[in-house]
SETORVEX-153967 format. One record per residue (C-alpha): x, y, z. Coordinates in steps of 0.001 Angstrom, whole numbers, padded with zeros to 6 digits, always signed. Layout:
N
XYZ...
END
This chain:
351
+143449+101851+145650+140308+100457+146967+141017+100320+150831+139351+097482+151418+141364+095354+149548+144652+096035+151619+143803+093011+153580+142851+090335+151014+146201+091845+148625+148401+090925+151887+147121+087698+152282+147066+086553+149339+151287+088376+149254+152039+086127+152156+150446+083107+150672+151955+082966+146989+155248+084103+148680+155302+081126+151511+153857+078882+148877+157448+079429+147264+159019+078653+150534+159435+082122+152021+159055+083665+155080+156994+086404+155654+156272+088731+158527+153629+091754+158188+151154+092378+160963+147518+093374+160087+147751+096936+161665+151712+097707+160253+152282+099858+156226+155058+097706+155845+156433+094207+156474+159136+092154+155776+160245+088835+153780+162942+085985+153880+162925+084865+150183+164317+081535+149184+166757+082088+146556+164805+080723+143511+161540+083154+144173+164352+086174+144750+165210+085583+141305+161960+085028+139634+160867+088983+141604+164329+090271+140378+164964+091194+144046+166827+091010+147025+166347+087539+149814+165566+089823+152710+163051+092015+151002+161287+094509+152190+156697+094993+151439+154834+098228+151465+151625+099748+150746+153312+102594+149495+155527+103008+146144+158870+104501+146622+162133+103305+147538+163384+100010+147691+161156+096801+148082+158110+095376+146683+154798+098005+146807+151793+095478+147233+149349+098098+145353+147212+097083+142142+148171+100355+141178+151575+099495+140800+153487+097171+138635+152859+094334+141270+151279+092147+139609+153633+092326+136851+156290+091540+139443+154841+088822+141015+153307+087078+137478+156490+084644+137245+155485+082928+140402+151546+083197+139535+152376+081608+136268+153234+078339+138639+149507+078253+140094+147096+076634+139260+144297+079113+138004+141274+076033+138565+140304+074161+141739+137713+071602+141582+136632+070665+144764+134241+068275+146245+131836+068186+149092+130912+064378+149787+127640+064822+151353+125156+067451+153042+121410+067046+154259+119288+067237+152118+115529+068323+152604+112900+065436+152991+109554+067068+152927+107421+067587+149577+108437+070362+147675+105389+071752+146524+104832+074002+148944+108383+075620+149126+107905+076177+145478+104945+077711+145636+105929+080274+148423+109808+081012+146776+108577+081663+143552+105668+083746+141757+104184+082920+138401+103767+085497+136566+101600+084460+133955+101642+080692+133881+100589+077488+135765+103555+075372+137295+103385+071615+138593+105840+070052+140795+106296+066410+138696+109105+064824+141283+112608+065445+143686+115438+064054+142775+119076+064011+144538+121581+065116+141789+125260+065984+141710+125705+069982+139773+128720+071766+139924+128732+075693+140521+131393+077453+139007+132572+080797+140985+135177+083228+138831+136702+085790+140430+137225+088715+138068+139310+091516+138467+137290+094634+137891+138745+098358+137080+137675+101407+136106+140135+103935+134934+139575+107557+133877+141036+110753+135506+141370+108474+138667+141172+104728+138898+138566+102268+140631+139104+098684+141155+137717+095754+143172+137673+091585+142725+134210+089976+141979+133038+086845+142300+130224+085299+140198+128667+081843+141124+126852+080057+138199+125150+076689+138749+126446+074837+135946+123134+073214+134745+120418+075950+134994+122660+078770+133974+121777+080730+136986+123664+083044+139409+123273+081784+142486+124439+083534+146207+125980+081046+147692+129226+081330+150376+132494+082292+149011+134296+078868+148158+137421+080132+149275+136753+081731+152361+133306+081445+154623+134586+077926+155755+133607+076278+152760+136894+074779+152426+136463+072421+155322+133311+070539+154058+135627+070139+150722+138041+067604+149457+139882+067750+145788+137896+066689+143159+140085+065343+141196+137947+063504+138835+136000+066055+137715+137617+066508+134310+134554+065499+132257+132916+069069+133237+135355+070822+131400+133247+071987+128773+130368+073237+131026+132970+075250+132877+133882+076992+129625+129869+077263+128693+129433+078827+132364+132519+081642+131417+129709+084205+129346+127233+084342+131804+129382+084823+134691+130944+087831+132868+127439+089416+131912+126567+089411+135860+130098+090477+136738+129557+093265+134575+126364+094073+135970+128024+093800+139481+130780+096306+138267+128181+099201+136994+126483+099023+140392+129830+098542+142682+131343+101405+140360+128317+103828+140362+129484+106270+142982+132917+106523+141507+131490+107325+138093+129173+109761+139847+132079+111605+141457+133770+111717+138614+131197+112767+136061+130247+116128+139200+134659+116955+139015+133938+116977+135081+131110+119010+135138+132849+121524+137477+135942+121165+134863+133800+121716+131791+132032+125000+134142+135848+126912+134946+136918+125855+131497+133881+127730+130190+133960+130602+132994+138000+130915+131720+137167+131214+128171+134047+133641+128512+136191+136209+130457+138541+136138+127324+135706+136763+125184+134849+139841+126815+138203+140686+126418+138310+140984+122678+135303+143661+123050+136312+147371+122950+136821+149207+126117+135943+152994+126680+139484+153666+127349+141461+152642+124029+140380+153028+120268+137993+150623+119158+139660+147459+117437+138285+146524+113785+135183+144293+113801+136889+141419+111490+139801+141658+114118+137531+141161+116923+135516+138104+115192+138794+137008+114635+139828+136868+118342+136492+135710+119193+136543+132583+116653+140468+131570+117879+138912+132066+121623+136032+129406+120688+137887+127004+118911+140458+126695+121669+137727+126475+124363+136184+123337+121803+139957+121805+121885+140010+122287+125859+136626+120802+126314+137856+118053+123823+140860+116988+125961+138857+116753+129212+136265+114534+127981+138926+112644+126464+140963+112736+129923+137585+111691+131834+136388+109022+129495+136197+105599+131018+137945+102507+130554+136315+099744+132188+138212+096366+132342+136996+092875+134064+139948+090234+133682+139093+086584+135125+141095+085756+137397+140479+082446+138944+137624+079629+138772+136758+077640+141202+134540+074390+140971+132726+072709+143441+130560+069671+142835+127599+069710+145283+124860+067144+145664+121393+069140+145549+117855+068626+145158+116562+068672+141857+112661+069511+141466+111121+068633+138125+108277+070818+137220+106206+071382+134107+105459+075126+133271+101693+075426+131524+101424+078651+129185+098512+078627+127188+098528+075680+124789+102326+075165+125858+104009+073653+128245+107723+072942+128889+109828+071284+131424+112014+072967+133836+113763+072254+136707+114792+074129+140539+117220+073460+142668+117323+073109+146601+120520+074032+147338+122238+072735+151141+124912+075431+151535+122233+078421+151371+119079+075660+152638+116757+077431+150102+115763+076724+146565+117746+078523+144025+116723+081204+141465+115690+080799+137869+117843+082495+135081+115756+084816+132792+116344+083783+129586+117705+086848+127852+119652+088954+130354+120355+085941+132762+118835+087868+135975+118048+085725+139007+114476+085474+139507+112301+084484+141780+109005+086314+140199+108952+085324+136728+107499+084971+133500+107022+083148+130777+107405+083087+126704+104154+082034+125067+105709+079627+122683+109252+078358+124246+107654+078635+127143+111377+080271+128546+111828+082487+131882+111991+086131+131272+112318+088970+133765+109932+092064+134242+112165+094086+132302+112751+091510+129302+108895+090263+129098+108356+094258+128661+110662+094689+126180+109199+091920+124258+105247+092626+123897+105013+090056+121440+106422+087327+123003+103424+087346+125706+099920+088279+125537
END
């Protein structure tokens, strides 16, 4: 298991378990610690009240490892959490001077002319999943993401962790944030495209190590096999066998070393999984900045967003692959966002 997440998976042991009115003790630095279960959340885990948390699987106790049946175990008390927070933060400054000019030097135009009509103060909510991300194959890989998605442009958008990075204390509940419901559901896709593209990148040197250990698999497997070939040849010191026996030996010999090579790639094929996990949604007040977007004889109206938490104007979403951008252009008709890659891939669509 991904060593790194030893800390947040014993937090977040100690905080569903206390939620359910244990007591827990585990210090950062100890493998193991220890739990006082109230009798109702001894039942639900199908253990004993004084019970006993490790790193490690084997003998009695709860094994806080993703690789492990934990979260199997501890599912009937996650089934009693809420899976959505909406939070609130009442109000933060918000930038006063004209916004031309921070447009201008955040962003390039590509191929298009872009006019800053007005500012506006406007409430958006930013929706950050947290995704559970694995990677199995002859070994496993495995790491939580988080993906933040302004809710109205559609963009991914760096902002501090709501649930850690002291977020929490500018926040209250936002309880009457219902009527967003939809948008949080509209947000889901995107946020799962750039988790995914988060996951390739995280995962990239596991995938390289494995792909070099099946390589070197696929090499002795081959080696093996070539020294039996040789073997089916005649030596100098016995009679010489019949040439349809040897083809014979030499055809089982290369179908077997096909079936062998089979079964690894099958053993070292990956399974990639990204489960969400959580959603978080914070309603933010923010600068809006109206601007219209020339492009030849088009023009369309989009907006950008100053953003108090990060005290920077936010990205634009390309259109087709949802990359942030911050150099961008532009669709000749629909006058949309497109990234260097997409506006390649689509000659036609510019000129």
């Amino acid at each position: 298991m991904n060593p790194t997440l030893l800390p947040e998976l014993r937090e977040f042991t100690r905080t569903v378990l206390e939620q359910h009115g244990s007591l827990v003790e585990w210090d950062d630095a100890a493998p193991e610690g220890l739990a006082v279960l109230a009798p109702d959340t001894a039942a639900a885990l199908k253990a004993p009240e004084t019970l006993r948390l490790a790193w490690q699987s084997g003998g009695d106790g709860l094994c806080v490892n993703l690789a492990t049946d934990f979260l199997d175990r501890m599912a009937p008390l996650l089934e009693s959490e809420p899976r959505t927070g909406c939070f609130r933060i009442p109000e933060l400054y918000l930038k006063k001077a004209p916004m031309a000019e921070p447009v201008a030097r955040a962003f390039t135009w590509q191929n298009a002319k872009v006019r800053v009509d007005g500012v506006e103060a406007q409430r958006v909510e930013y929706h950050t999943w947290y995704f559970l991300a694995a990677v199995d194959s002859d070994d496993r890989w495995e790491e939580l993401l988080s993906v933040t998605i302004n809710s109205s442009s559609g963009a991914e958008v760096a902002i501090p962790d709501p649930l850690h990075d002291g977020v929490m204390g500018l926040c209250e509940l936002g309880e009457g944030l219902t009527a967003a419901a939809v948008a949080a559901v509209q947000t889901y896709p995107q946020a799962a495209h750039r988790a995914g593209v988060q996951l390739e990148r995280q995962a990239g040197e596991f995938v390289g190590r494995l792909e070099s250990r099946l390589e070197r698999d696929r090499h002795r497997l081959r080696e093996y096999y070539r020294a039996l070939l040789s073997e089916t040849k005649s030596s100098q010191h016995r009679a010489p066998e019949d040439p349809q026996q040897q083809a014979a030996k030499r055809r089982a010999v290369e179908l077997e070393l096909r079936r062998k090579l089979a079964e690894l790639d099958e053993r070292y094929a990956l399974r990639v999984t990204l489960t969400p996990q959580a959603l978080v949604r914070l309603d933010l007040s923010v600068l809006a900045v109206g601007c219209t977007v020339f492009r030849k004889k088009a023009r369309r109206s989009h907006t950008l967003y100053w953003n108090p938490l990060i005290k920077a104007l936010e990205p634009i979403a390309c259109v087709l692959c949802g990359a942030s951008l911050f150099s961008v252009s532009f669709t000749d008709n629909e006058v949309q966002p497109l990234c260097r890659d997409c506006a390649a891939d689509r000659p036609g669509a510019l000129s």
